[in-house]
GUDREN-75545 format. One record per atom (N, C-alpha, C, CB): residue in one letter; x negated, y negated, z negated. Coordinates in pm, whole numbers, padded with zeros to 5 digits, always signed. Glycine has a CB too. Layout:
N
AXYZ...
This chain:
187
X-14493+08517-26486X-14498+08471-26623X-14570+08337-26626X-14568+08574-26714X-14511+08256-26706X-14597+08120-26706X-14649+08103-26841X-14510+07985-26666X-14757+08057-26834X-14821+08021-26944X-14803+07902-26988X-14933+08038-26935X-14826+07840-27086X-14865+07694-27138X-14987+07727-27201X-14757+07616-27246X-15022+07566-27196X-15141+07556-27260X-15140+07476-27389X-15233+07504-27171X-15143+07506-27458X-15152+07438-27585X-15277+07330-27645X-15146+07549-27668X-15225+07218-27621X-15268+07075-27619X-15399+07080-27688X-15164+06973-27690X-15507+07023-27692X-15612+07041-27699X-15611+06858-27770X-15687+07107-27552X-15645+06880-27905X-15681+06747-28022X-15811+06699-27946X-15722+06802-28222X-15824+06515-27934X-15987+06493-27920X-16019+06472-28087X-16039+06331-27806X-16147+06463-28115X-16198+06458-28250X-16092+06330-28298X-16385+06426-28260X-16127+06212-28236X-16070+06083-28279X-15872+06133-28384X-16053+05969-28082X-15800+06218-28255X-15687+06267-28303X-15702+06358-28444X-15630+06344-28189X-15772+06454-28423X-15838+06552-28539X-15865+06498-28699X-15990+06594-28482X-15938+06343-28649X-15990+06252-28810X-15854+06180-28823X-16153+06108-28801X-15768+06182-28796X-15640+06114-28822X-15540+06226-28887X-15578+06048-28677X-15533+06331-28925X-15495+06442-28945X-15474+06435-29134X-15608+06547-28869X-15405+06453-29206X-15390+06461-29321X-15538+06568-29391X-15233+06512-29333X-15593+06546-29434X-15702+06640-29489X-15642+06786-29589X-15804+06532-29592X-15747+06916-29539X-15660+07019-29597X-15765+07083-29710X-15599+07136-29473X-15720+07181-29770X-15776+07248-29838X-15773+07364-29839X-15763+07221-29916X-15854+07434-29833X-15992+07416-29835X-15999+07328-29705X-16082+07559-29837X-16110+07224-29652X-16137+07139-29556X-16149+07204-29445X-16237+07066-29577X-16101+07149-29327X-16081+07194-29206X-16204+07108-29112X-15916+07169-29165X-16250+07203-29003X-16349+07162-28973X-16305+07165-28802X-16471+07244-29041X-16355+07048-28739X-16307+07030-28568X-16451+07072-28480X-16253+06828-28523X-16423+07170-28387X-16584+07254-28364X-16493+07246-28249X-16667+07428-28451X-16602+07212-28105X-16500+07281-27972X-16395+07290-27896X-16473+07351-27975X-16308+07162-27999X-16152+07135-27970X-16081+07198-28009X-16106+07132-27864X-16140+07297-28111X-16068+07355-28200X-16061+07305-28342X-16106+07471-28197X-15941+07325-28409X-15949+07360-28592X-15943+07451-28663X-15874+07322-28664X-16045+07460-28784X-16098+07578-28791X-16120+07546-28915X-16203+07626-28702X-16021+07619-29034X-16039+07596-29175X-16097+07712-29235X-15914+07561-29242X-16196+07615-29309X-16329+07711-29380X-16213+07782-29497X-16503+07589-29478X-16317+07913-29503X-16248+07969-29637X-16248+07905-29763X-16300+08086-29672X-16138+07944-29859X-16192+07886-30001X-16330+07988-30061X-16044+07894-30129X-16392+07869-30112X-16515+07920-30207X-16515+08034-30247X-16534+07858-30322X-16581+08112-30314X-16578+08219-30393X-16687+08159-30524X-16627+08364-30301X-16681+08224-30649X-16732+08213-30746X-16943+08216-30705X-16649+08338-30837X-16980+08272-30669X-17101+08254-30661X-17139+08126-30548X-17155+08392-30631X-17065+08116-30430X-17062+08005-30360X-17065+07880-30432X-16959+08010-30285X-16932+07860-30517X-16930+07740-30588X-17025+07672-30704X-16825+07749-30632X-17111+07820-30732X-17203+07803-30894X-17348+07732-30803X-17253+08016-31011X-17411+07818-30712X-17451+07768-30639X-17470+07635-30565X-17430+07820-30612X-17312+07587-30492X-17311+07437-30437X-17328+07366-30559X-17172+07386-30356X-17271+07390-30661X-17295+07296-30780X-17430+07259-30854X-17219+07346-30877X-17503+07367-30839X-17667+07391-30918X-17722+07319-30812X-17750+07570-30945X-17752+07348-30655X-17807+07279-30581X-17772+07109-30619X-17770+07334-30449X-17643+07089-30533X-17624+06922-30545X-17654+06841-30679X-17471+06888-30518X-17641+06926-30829X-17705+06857-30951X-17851+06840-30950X-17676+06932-31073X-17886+06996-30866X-18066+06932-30917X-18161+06896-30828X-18160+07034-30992X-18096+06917-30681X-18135+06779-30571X-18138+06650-30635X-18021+06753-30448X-18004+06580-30676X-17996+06459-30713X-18016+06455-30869X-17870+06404-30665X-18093+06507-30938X-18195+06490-31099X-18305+06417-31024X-18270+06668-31197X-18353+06503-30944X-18456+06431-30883X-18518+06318-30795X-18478+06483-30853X-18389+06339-30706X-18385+06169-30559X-18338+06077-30635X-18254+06164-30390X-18204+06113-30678X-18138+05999-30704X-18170+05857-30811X-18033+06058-30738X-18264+05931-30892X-18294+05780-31003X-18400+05710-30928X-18366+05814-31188X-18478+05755-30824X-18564+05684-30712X-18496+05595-30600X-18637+05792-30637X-18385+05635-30620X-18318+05596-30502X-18374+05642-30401X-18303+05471-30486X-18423+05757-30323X-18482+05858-30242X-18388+05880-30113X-18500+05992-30328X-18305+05971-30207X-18206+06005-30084X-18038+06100-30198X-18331+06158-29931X-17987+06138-30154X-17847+06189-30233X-17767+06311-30151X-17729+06047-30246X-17747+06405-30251X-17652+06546-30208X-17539+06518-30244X-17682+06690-30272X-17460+06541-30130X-17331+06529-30156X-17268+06681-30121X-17271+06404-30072X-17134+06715-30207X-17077+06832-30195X-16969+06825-30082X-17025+06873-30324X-16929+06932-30004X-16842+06943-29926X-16826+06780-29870X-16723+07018-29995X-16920+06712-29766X-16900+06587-29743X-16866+06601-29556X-17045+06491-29805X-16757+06532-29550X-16693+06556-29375X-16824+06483-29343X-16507+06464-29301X-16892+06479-29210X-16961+06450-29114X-16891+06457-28958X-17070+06532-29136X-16887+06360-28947X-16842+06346-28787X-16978+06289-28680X-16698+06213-28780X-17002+06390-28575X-17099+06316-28470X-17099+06411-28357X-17262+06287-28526X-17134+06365-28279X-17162+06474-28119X-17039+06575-28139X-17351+06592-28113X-16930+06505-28119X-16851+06603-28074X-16731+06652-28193X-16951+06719-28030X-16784+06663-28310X-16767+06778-28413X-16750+06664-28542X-16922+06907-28424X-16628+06759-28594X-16623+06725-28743X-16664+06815-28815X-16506+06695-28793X-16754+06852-28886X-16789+06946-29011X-16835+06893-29132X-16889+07037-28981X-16797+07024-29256X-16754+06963-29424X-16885+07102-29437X-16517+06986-29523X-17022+07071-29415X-17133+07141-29482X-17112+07163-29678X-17277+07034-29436X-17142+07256-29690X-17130+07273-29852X-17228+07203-29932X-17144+07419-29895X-17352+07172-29825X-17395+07042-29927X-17483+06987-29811X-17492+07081-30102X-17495+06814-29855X-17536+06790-29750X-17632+06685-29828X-17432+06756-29637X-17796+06661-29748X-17862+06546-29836X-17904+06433-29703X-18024+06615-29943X-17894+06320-29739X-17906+06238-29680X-18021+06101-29733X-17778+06222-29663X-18087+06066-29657X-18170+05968-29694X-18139+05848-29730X-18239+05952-29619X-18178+05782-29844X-18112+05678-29902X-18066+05553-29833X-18183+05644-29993X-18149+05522-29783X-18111+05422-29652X-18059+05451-29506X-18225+05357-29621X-17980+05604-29546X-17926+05658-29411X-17739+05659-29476X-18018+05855-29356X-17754+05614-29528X-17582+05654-29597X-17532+05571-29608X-17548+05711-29726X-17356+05570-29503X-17325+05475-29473X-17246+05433-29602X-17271+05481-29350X-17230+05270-29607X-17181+05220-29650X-17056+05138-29612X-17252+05195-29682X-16939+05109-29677X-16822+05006-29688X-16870+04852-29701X-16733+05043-29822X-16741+04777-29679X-16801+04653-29653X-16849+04585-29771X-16714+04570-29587X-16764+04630-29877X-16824+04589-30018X-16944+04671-30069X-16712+04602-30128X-17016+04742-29996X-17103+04789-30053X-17141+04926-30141X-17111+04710-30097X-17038+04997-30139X-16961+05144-30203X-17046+05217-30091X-16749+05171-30195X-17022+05358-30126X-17088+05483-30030X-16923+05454-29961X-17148+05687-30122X-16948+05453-29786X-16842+05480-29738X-16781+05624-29731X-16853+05430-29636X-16646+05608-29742X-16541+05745-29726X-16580+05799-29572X-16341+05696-29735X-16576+05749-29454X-16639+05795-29369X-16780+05833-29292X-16597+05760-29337X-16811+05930-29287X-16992+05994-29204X-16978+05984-29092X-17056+06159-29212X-17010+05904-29019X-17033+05958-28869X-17154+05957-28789X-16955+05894-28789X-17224+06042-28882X-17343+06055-28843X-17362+06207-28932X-17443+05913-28876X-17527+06261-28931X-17571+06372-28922X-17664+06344-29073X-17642+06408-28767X-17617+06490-29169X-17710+06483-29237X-17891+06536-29201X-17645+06542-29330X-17968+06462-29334X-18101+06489-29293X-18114+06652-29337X-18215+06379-29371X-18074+06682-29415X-18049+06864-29468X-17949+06914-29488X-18094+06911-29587X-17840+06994-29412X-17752+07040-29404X-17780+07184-29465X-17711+07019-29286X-17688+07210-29567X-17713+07395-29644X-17549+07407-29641X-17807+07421-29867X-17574+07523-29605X-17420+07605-29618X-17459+07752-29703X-17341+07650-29429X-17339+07807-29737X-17363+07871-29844X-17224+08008-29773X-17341+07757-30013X-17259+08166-29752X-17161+08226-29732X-17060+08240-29853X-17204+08332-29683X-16937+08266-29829X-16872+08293-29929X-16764+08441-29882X-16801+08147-29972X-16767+08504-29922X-16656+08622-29870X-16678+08669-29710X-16486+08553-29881X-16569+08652-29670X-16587+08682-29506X-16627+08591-29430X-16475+08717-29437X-16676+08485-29456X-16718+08385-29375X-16771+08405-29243X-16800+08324-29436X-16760+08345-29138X-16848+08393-29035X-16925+08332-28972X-16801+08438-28957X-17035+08431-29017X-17190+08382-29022X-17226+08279-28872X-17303+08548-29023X-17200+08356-28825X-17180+08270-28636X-17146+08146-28649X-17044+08328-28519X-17030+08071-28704X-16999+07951-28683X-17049+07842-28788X-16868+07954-28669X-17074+07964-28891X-17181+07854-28971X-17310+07773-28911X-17249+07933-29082X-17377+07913-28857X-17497+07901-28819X-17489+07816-28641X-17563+08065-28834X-17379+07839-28615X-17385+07686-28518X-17306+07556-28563X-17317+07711-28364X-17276+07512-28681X-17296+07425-28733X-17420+07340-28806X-17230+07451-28775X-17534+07499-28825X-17620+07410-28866X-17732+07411-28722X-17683+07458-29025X-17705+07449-28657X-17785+07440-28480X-17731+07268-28417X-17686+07614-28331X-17622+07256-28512X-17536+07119-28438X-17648+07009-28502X-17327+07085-28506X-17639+07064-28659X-17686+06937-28753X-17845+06923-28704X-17671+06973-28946X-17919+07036-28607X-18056+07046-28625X-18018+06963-28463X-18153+07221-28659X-17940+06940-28347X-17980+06928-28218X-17962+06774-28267X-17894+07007-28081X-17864+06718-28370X-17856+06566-28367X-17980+06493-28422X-17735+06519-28448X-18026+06540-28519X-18118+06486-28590X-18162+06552-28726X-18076+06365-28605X-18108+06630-28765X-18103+06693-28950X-18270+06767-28893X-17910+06868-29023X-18312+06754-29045X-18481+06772-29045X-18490+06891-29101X-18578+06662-29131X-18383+07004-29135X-18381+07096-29188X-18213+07155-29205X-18463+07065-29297X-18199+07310-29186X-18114+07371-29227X-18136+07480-29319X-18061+07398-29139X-17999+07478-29390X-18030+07640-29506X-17891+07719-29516X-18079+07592-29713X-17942+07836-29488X-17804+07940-29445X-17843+08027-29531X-17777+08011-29281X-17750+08016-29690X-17780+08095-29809X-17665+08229-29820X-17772+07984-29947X-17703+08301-29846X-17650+08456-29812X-17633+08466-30007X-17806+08601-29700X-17545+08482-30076X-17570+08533-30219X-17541+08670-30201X-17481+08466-30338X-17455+08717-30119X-17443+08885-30115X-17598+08992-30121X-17361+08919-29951X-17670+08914-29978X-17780+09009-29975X-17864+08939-30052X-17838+09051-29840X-17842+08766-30097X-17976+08728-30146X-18113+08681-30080X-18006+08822-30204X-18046+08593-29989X-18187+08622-29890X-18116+08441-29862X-18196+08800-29712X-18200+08353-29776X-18181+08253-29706X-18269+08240-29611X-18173+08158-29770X-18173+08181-29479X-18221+08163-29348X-18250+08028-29346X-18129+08205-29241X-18378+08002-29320X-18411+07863-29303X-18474+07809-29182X-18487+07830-29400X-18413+07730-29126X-18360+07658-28996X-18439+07530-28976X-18199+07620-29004X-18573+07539-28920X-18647+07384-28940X-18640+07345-28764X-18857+07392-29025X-18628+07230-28749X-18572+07158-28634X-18687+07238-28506X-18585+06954-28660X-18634+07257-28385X-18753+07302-28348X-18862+07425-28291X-18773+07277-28413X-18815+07487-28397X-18881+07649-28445X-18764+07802-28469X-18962+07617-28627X-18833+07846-28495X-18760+07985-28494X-18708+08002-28663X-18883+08127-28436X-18588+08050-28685X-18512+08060-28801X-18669+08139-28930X-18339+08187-28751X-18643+08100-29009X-18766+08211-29114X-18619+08313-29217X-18920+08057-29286X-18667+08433-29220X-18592+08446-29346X-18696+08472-29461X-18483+08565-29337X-18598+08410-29578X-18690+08462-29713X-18564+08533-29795X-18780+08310-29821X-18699+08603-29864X-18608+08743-29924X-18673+08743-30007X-18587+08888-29861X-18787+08713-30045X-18858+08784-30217X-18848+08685-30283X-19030+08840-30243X-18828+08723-30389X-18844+08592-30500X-18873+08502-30576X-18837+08577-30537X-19018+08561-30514X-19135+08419-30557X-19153+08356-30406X-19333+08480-30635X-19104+08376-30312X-19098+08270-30242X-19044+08116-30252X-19054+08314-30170X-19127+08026-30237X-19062+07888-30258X-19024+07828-30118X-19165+07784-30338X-18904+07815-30093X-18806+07782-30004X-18859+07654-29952X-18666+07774-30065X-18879+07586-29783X-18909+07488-29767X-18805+07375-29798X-18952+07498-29662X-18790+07274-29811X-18758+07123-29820X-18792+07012-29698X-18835+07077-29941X-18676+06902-29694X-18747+06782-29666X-18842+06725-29706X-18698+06713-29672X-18921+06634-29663X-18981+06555-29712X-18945+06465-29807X-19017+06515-29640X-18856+06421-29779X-18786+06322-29900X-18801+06384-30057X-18603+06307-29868X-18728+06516-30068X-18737+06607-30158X-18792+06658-30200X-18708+06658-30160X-18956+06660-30180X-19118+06735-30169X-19129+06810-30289X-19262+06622-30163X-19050+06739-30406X-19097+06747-30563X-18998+06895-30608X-19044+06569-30673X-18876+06900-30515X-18767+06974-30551X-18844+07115-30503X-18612+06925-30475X-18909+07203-30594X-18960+07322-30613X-18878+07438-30635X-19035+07310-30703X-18798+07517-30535X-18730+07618-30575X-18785+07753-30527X-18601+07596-30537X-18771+07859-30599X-18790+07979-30561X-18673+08052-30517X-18851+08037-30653X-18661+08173-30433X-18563+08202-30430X-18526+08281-30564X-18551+08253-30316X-18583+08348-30642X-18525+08390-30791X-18511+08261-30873X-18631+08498-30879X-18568+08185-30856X-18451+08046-30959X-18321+08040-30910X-18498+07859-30943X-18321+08020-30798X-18229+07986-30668X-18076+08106-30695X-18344+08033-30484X-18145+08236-30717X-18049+08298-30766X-18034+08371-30894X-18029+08361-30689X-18105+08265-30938X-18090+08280-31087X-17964+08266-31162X-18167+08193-31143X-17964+08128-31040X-17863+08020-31139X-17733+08119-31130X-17824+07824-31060X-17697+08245-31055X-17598+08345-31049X-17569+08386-31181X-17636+08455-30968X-17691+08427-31275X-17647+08464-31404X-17603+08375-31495X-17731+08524-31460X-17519+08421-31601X-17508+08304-31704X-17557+08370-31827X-17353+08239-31725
């Protein structure tokens, strides 16, 4: 019996690729499309990236962006939110936030949604912590709990709800608990 091998994309081939939806992510020489959102996922990415940037952004600090591609070491990945330092974000020649990242955010958070699997999240954010990211957050809304990933050190989980969740530095002021955090679940 003969096998074939089925051609193996380099990243460069991968970012030339029509973009999908939900966003497809290049890990390994593989493609690997994230699930669509689910309702608490999306209430969530949205509450975070608004009230990160209430706070950086009129300082010009630093900025959260939603589902933003990142390309570096290897890998394309679309983190569910990503914050970056103000003078770390690339720009176009006219001066616009450029359409392309190829570089590493400073806080990478991903957020489960449905069956997601937890594994490839969580070495996406092992990727964002070996390049340079000063922090990861692996938010669970099922059990309610977040794994937080500081460059370095051993994962923490928090689970009660007067715990206040660590941050960048950039972000010092951005005070969350995890019951605000999953607060924002109710309406």
């Amino acid at each position: 019996m003969v096998k074939s091998l089925a051609k193996t994309l380099t990243l460069e081939e991968f970012l030339k690729l029509p973009e999908t939806k939900p966003a497809s992510e290049y890990i390994n020489g593989q493609i690997i499309q994230k699930p669509m959102p689910h309702g608490k996922h999306s209430i969530l990415q949205g509450e975070l990236v608004s009230n990160i940037n209430s706070l950086v952004k009129p300082q010009k600090i630093a900025l959260a962006f939603p589902e933003l591609r990142c390309s570096f070491g290897g890998r394309s990945i679309v983190p569910d939110v990503t914050v970056f330092a103000w003078e770390r974000i690339p720009l176009d020649e006219s001066g616009d936030v450029a359409n392309v990242f190829k570089t590493y955010p400073d806080w990478t958070i991903e957020i489960l949604s449905g069956y997601q699997n937890q594994t490839k999240v969580t070495g996406n954010i092992l990727h964002c912590l070996e390049y340079g990211s000063k922090l990861g957050w692996l938010i669970d809304p099922d059990e309610r709990c977040v794994l937080v990933y500081p460059p370095n050190q051993r994962p923490k989980l928090f689970q009660e709800e007067q715990q206040i969740l660590p941050v960048i530095d950039l972000v010092s002021d951005f005070q969350l608990t995890l019951g605000r955090l999953f607060g924002w679940l109710k309406l």
